[in-house]
N, C-alpha and C positions, 0 to 999 in steps of 0.2 A: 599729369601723372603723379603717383603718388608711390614713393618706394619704401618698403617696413621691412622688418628682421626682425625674425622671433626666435631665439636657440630654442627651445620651450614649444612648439609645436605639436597642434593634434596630430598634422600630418606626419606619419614616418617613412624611412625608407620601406619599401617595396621589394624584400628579398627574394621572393619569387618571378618579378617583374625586373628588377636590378637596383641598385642602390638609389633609386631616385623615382618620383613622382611628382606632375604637375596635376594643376586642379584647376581648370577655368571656373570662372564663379561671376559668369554675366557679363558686365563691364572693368573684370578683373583677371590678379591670375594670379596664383601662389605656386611657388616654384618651390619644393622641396626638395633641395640635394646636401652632398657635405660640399663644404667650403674654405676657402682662405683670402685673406685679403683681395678682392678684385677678381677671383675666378669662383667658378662652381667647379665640381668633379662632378664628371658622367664618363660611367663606365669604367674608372679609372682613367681616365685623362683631366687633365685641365682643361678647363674653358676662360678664356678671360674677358671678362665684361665688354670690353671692345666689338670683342668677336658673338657675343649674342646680342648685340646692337644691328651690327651688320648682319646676322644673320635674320629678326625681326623688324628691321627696316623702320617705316612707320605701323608695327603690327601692335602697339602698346600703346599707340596714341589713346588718349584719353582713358586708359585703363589706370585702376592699382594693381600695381605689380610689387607682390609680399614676397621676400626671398626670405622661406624659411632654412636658410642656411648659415649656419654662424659661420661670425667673420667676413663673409663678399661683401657685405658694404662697408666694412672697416678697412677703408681707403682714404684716397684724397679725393676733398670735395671734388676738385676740377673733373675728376673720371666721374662721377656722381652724376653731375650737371652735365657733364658729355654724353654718358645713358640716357639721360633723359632729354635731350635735345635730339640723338640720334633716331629715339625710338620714340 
């Protein structure tokens, strides 16, 4: 697995749809939401990386997965390496 961050993104939010949009793309998947260190916002909640590990199981295995959201992977390595171990 392969994880990227783009603040700069073609994707944007989806004001009609809600502050967020995702985009599968084959063997990938670009996550477009706002961010802060180690979580996404959806819907106005936090998520915290943990919690979308657990929640995608082994569902990324083998994918890139692009968070176009500044800031969620401006964390520590070790949560990094545990995303990607977990999923």
């Amino acid at each position: 697995m392969v994880i990227s961050m783009n603040c700069s993104s073609l994707l944007r939010p989806d004001t009609s749809k809600g502050m967020y949009s995702v985009k599968w793309m084959g063997t990938g998947t670009h996550l477009s939401f706002h961010g802060h260190p180690g979580e996404i916002v959806v819907d106005g909640n936090t998520v915290k990386i943990e919690s979308l590990a657990s929640l995608m199981g082994r569902g990324f295995k083998n994918w890139i997965v692009h968070f176009g959201c500044c800031g969620t992977i401006n964390m520590e390595k070790h949560r990094i390496h545990d995303f990607m171990e977990a999923t």
